[in-house]
Structures are given as C-alpha cells and as structure tokens.
N, C-alpha and C positions, 0 to 999 in steps of 0.2 A: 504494500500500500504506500507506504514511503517514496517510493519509486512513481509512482502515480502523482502523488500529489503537485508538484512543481508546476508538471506540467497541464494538469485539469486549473489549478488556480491563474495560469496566465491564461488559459483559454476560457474561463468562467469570468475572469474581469473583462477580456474584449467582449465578450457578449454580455457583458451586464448580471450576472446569473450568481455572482460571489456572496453577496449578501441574499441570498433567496432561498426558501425552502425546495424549490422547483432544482437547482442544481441537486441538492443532495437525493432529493425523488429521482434523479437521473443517475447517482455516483452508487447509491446502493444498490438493485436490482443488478446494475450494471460489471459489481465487483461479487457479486452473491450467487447470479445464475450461473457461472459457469464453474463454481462449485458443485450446486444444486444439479447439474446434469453430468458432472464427474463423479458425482457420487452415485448417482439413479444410474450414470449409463451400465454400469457392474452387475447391481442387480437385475436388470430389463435383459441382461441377457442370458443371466443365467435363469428365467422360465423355460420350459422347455417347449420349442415349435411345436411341440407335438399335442400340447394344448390346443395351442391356435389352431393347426389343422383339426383337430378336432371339431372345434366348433364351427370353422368354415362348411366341414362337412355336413354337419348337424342342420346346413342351412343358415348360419346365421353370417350376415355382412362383416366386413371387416372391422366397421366401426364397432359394430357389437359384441365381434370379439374384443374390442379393446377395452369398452364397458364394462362387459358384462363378466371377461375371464380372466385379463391382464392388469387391470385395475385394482379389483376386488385381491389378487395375487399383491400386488404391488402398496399396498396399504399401509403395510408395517413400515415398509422403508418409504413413503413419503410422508408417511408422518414425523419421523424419525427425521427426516432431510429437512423439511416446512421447519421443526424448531431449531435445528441446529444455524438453519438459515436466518430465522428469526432471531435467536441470540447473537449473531454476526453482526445484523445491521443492529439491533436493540444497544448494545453495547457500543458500538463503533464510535471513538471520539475523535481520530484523528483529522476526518474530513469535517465534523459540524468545529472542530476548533478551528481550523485553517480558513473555512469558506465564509462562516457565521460571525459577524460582528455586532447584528444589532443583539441586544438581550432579549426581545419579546421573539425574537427566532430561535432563540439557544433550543439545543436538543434536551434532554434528560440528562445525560452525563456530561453534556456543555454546564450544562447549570449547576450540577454539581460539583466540579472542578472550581466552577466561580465560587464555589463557599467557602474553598481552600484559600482564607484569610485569616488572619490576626484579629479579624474583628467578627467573624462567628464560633462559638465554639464549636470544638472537636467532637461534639455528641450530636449536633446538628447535622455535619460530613456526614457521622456513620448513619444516622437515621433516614437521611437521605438515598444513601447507598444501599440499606435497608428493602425503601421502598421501592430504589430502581430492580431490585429482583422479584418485586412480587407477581409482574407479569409475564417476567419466564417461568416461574412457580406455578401460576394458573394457567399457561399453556400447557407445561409439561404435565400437570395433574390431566387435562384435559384428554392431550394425545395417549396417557399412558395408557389406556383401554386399547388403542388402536397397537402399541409397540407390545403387550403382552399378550393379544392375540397373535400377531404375528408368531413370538418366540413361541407358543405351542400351537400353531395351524398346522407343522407335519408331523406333529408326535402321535397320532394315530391314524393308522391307516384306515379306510373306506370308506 
C-alpha cells in the first residue's frame, strides 16, 4: 500500500478527489478485490466439474448451475473472504490519513489516531479503539453460521 500511495495522492489532487470520501470509495474496492478473487479463485476451483455437468444435465442452465450448485458450494468461503475483506478496508488508515484532511471526512481510525493527544486521555484512545471492533465483532458473529456450516458440509456423506 505504501507503494501506492504517492502516487494515487498526486493523481487524487489533479483531479480534485484528495479531500473527498469518493476517492477513498475508489482506493478500497480497488486494493480489496483483487485479494477477494485470489483468494475465491482456489477454492472455485477446487469444486468438482462434475457437479456442474451434472446439473447441466439435469437440465438446468448455466446460470442455474451457478445458483443453484456453485454458490450454495461456495458459501463458507465467501463468507469467510466478505469479512476478511471487510476488516481490510474497516481498518485501513493509511489512505483516509494521507487523502483526508477535513475532520467531518475522517474515517473511524482517522479519528481515532486524532485522539492521540496530550489533551484526551488515554482511556478515551482505548475506548475508542474498543468500539472500532465492534462491527467486525457483529459481522463475524453474523457470518459465523455461514463459516461453520461450511467446516462440516463434507463430514457426512449422502
């Protein structure tokens, strides 16, 4: 990311885009996905064709296999991919510090960092830092239904 930033900030100031929430809606997705389909590409292919030809057979479209056989297959690990993706950008300070200058723009951990002074105390920091985990806390509660089905969907067969 390091490596990145330089140069997105001189092309975020010629476009006007530095102080805006609209660059960093561009910087995340943008530095996320191609996590998010290195990690998916692994598992999408270890399903076995033999699925999908099955259900082509069965009659059903392609799309539908991918609905109805490939998806429902693929659950554990996009859920599993959606938060680790989510905690990427959730977390992520180095672009809202470098791109973000007004205060009513700060991110979450922009605004936190700005506590890191002399003049709040140090219970305030952690209490802060506290609540920036609570909504990976309620994602992960959320998905974990979906990651613990996965870990026993092959442990019995028929």
């Amino acid at each position: 990311m390091i490596v990145l930033v330089i140069p997105l900030y001189a092309i975020f100031s010629q476009l006007g885009m530095r102080n805006t929430l609209w660059g960093l809606l561009l910087v995340y997705p943008a530095t996320t996905i191609p996590v998010a389909l290195y990690m998916l590409q692994g598992y999408f292919r270890g399903i076995p064709a033999e699925l999908e030809e099955a259900g082509l057979m069965d009659g059903l479209t392609r799309m539908n296999v991918i609905r109805k056989i490939t998806l429902p297959l693929a659950l554990p690990a996009l859920a599993s991919v959606a938060l680790y993706v989510f905690m990427i950008a959730w977390n992520e300070f180095l672009f809202a510090f470098m791109f973000l200058d007004n205060v009513d723009l700060y991110t979450l951990s922009r605004g936190i960092a700005e506590l890191n002074s002399s003049e709040v105390p140090r219970q305030h920091l952690m209490a802060g830092a506290v609540i920036a985990t609570v909504p990976v806390l309620a994602l992960f509660l959320w998905f974990e239904r979906f990651l613990v089905a996965g870990l026993t969907a092959g442990s019995v067969k028929g």
